[in-house]
C-alpha positions in Angstrom: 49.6 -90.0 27.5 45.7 -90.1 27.1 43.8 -88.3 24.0 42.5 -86.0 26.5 45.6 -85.1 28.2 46.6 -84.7 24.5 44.5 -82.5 23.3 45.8 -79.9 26.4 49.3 -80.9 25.0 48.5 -79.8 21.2 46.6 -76.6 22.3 49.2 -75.3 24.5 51.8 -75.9 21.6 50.6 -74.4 19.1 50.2 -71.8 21.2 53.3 -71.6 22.9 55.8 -72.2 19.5 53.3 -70.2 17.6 52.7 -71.9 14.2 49.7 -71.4 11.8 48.6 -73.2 9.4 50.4 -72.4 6.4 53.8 -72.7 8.6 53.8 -76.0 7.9 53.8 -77.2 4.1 50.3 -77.7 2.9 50.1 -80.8 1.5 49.8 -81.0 -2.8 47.9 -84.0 -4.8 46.5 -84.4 -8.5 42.8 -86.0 -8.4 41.2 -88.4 -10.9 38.0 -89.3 -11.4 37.1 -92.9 -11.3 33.8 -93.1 -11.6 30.7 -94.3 -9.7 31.8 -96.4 -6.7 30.3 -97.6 -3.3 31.3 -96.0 -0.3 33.1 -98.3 2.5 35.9 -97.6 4.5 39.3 -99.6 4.2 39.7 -100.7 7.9 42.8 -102.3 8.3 42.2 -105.1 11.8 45.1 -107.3 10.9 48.6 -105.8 10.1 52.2 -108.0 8.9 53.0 -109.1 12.4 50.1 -110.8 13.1 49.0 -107.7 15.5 44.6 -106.8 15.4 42.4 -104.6 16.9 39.8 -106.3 19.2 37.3 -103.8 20.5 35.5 -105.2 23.5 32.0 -103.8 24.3 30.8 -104.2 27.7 27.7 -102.9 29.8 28.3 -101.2 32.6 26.3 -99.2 35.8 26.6 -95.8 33.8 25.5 -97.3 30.3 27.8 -99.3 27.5 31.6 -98.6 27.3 33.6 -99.9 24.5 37.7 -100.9 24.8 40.1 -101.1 22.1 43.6 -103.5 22.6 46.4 -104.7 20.1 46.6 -108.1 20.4 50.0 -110.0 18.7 50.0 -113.2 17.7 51.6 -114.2 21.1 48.1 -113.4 22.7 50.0 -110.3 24.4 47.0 -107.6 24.6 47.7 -104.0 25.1 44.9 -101.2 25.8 45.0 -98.8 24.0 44.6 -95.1 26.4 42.3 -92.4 24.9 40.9 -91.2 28.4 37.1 -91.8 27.3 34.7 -94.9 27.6 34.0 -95.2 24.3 37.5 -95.9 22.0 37.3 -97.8 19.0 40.3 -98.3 16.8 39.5 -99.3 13.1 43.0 -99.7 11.7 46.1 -100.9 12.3 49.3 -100.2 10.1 52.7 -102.2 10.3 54.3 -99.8 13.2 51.5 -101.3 15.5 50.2 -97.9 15.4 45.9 -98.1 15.8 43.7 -95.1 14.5 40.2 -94.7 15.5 37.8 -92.5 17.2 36.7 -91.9 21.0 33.4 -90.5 23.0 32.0 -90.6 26.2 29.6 -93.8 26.8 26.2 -92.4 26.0 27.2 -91.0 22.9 24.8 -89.3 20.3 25.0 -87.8 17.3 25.7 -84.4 19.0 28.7 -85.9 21.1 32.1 -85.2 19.5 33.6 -88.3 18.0 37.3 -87.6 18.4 40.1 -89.3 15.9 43.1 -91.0 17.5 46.5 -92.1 16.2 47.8 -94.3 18.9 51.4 -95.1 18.9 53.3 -98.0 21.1 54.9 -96.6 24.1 54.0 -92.9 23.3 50.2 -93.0 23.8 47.1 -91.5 21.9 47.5 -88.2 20.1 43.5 -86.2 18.9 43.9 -85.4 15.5 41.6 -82.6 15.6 44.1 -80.5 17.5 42.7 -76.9 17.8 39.5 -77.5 15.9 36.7 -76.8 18.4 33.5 -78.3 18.1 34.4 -80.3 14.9 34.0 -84.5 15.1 35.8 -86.9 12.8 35.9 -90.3 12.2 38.2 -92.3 10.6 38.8 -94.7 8.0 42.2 -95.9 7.4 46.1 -94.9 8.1 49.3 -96.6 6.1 52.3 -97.4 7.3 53.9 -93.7 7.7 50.8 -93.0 10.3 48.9 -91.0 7.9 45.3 -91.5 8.7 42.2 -90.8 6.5 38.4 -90.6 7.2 35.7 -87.9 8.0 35.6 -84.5 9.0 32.0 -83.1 9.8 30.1 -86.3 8.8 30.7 -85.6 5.0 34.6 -83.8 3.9 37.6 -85.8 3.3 40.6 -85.4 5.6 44.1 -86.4 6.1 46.2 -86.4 9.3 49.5 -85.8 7.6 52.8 -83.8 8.3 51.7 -83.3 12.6 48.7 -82.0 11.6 44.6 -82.3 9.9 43.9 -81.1 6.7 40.6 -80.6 5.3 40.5 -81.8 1.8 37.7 -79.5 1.2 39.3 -77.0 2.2 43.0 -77.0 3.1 43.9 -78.8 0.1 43.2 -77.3 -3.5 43.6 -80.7 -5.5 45.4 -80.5 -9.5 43.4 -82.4 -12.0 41.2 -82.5 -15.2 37.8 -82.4 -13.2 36.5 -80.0 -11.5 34.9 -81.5 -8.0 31.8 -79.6 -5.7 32.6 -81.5 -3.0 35.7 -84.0 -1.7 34.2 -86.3 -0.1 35.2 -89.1 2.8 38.7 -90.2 2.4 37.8 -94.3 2.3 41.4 -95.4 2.2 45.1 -95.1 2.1 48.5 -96.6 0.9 52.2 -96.3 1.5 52.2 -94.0 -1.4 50.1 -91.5 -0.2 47.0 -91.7 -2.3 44.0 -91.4 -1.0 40.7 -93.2 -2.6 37.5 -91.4 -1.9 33.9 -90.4 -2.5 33.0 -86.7 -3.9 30.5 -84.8 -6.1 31.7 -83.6 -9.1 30.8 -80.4 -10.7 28.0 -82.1 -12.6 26.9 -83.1 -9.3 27.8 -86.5 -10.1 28.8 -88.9 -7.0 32.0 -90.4 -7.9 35.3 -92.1 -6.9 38.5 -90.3 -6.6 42.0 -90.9 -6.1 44.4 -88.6 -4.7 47.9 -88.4 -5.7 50.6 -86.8 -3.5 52.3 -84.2 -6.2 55.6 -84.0 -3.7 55.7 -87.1 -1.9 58.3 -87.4 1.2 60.5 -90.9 0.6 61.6 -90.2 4.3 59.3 -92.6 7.1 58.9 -90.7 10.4 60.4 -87.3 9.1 59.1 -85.3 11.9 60.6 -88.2 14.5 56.5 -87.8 16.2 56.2 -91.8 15.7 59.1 -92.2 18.2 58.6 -92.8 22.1 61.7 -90.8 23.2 64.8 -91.3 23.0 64.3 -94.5 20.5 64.6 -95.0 16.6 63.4 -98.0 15.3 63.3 -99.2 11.6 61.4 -98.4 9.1 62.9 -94.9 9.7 66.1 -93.3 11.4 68.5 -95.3 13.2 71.4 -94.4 15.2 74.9 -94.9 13.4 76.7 -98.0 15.1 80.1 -96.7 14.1 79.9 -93.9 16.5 80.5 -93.6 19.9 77.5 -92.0 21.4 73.8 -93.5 20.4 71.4 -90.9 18.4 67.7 -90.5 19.5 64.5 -89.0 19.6 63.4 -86.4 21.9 60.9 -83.6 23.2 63.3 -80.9 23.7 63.8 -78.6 20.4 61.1 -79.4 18.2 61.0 -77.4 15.1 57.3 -78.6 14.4 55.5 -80.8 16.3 56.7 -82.3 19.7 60.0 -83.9 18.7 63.0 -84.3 17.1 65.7 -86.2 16.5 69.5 -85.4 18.2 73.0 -86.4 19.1 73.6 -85.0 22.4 77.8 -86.3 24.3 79.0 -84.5 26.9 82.5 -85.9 26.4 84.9 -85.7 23.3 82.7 -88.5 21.5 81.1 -88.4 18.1 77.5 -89.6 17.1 75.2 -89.4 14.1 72.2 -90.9 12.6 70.8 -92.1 9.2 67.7 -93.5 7.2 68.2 -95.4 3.9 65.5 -95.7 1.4 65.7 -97.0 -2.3 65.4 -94.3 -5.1 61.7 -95.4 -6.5 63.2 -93.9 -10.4 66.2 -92.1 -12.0 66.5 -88.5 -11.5 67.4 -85.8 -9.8 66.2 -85.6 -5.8 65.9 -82.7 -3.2 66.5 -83.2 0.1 65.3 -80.2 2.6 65.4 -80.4 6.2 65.6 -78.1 9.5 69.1 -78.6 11.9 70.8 -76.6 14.9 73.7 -77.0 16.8 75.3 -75.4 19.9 79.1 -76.0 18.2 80.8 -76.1 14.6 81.8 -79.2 12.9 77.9 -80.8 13.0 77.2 -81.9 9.2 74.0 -83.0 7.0 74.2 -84.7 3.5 73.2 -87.7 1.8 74.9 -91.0 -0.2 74.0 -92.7 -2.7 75.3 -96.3 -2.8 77.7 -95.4 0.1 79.2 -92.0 -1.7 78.9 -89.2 -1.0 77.0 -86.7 -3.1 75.5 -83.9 -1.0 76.7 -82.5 2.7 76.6 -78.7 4.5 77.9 -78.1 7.9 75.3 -77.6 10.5 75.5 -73.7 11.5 76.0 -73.6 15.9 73.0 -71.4 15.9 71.6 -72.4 19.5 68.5 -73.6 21.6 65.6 -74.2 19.1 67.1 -71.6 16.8 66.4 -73.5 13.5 66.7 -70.6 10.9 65.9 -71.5 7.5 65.6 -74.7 6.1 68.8 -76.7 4.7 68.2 -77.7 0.8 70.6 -80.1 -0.9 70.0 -81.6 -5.0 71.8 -84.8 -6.2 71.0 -87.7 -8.6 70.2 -91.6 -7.9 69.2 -94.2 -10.4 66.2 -96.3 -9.7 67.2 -99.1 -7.0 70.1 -97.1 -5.9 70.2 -96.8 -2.5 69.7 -93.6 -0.8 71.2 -92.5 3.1 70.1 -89.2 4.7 72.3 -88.7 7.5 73.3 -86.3 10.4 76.6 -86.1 11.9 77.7 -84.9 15.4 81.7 -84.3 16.0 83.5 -85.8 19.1 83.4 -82.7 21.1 80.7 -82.0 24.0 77.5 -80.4 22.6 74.8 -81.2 20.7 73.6 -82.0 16.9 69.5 -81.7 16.2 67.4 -82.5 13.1 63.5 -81.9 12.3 61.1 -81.9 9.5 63.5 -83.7 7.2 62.0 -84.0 3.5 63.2 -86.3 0.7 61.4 -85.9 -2.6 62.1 -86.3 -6.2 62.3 -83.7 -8.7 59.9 -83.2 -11.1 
């Protein structure tokens, strides 16, 4: 799928499944002011497989087109697909996953710059979505595909949880200072914080960092980094003890355009899991959306192997999530921590979306 075929696919979904805004949680951080700083962009071109970005300008009958491809350290090069003659990735995160930002060659500065999150196997996706006449351009992305940059030339943004957020204002930022403007988001890590240029209420141009307030342990929560019907590590796999493989797939999103299920049409069981380590000692919450077409489907979590939070999945139906399941339980830092889903061994199905691990503070 192209970024233009894309964008048909976002607008028609949030149209169709109906979600505003605030349907989705609205992301939370606490900023801090540190201090005067230049402003450059964190563009990551080499990632921990030895993949880059190589962006190949050439000059054409109709003008100059530019051409964006992951190359590994085989030499294996692979376009990346926007639909426009003018794609430039600028980052690359572990997933092989590019971000960047597409126009048509003979660009000015009235042409939309469109942001991209590419994704092996599953194509571009425009993170603007249903913002028309808006450009973008972007500056970094870390290794859960969150991607930070520009939105109008001059306010932060985040591409986070399926879906942009202005940092201006989406996002009401916690903190000592008081800030006029949030500026470009520069860069971000595996945390979640965002580093950044704004004014201040003093009208002084300054660095900030962002801080997630409720920060999801869980990689690829949504399952949108998938090409159905795989899992891959970092992130959900499918449980080897069990007879029928778990995936990812497009047909009951709760959010988004996926999710992640256990489908057998025989008497044979199936489930999935993610493990992550607890990053400190205390109590965690984990909250997520499930549906089944049959009793006996189950949620929970261990810790270390045990046991120490499940619910059975209620046999609600065809993208009939309900409300959200919410389960509390206590690790110690460096314990190990498995979200799982569990499907019986009877025909039907078991399906998970928008699945949230946080500590609680």
């Amino acid at each position: 799928m192209n970024l233009r075929t894309a964008r048909v696919v976002v607008g028609v979904a949030l149209g169709v499944w109906g979600f505003p805004p605030g349907a989705i949680a609205q992301p939370s951080y606490r900023i801090v002011d540190v201090g005067s700083s230049v402003a450059t962009c964190g563009h990551r071109k080499l990632n921990q497989s030895g993949q880059v970005i190589l962006v190949v300008v050439t000059q054409e009958s109709g003008g100059f087109s530019a051409r964006t491809f992951r190359r590994d350290s085989t030499g294996t090069r692979t376009k990346v697909e926007t639909g426009f003659s003018w794609t430039v990735g600028v980052a690359i995160n572990d997933a092989g996953q590019i971000a960047g930002h597409a126009q048509d060659t003979g660009q000015t500065t009235s042409t939309p710059l469109r942001p991209f999150l590419w994704t092996p196997g599953a194509g571009s996706l425009d993170l603007l979505g249903p913002r028309p006449g808006a450009v973008a351009t972007v500056c970094d992305l870390n290794s859960a595909g969150d991607v930070v940059g520009a939105l109008d030339t001059s306010r932060g943004f985040i591409f986070t949880r399926g879906r942009l957020w202005d940092l201006q204002t989406d996002v009401a930022p916690i903190g000592g200072e008081a800030w006029s403007h949030i500026g470009t988001g520069l860069s971000i890590n595996d945390a979640g914080q965002i580093f950044g240029i704004g004014t201040t209420i003093q009208g002084n141009s300054h660095a900030y960092i962002m801080t997630p307030t409720t920060r999801n342990l869980l990689r690829e929560p949504g399952f949108e980094g998938y090409a159905p019907p795989a899992l891959s590590l970092p992130g959900w796999v499918s449980d080897s003890i069990r007879q029928v493989p778990a995936k990812s797939e497009f047909n009951q999103p709760h959010t988004g355009g996926k999710n992640g299920a256990c489908w057998a049409t025989r008497n044979l069981d199936c489930g999935m899991y993610q493990e992550v380590p607890a990053p400190a000692t205390g109590t965690y919450s984990l909250t997520l959306y499930a549906s089944a077409d049959r009793a006996g489907g189950l949620i929970g979590a261990n810790v270390n192997g045990a046991t120490v939070a499940s619910m059975a999945v209620n046999p609600r139906g065809f993208r009939n999530y309900g409300a959200a399941y919410t389960m509390t339980f206590h690790a110690a830092v460096g314990n190990t921590i498995r979200v799982w889903m569990y499907s019986p061994a009877t025909p039907g199905y078991v399906v998970i979306d928008d699945v949230s691990l946080t500590e609680v503070r």
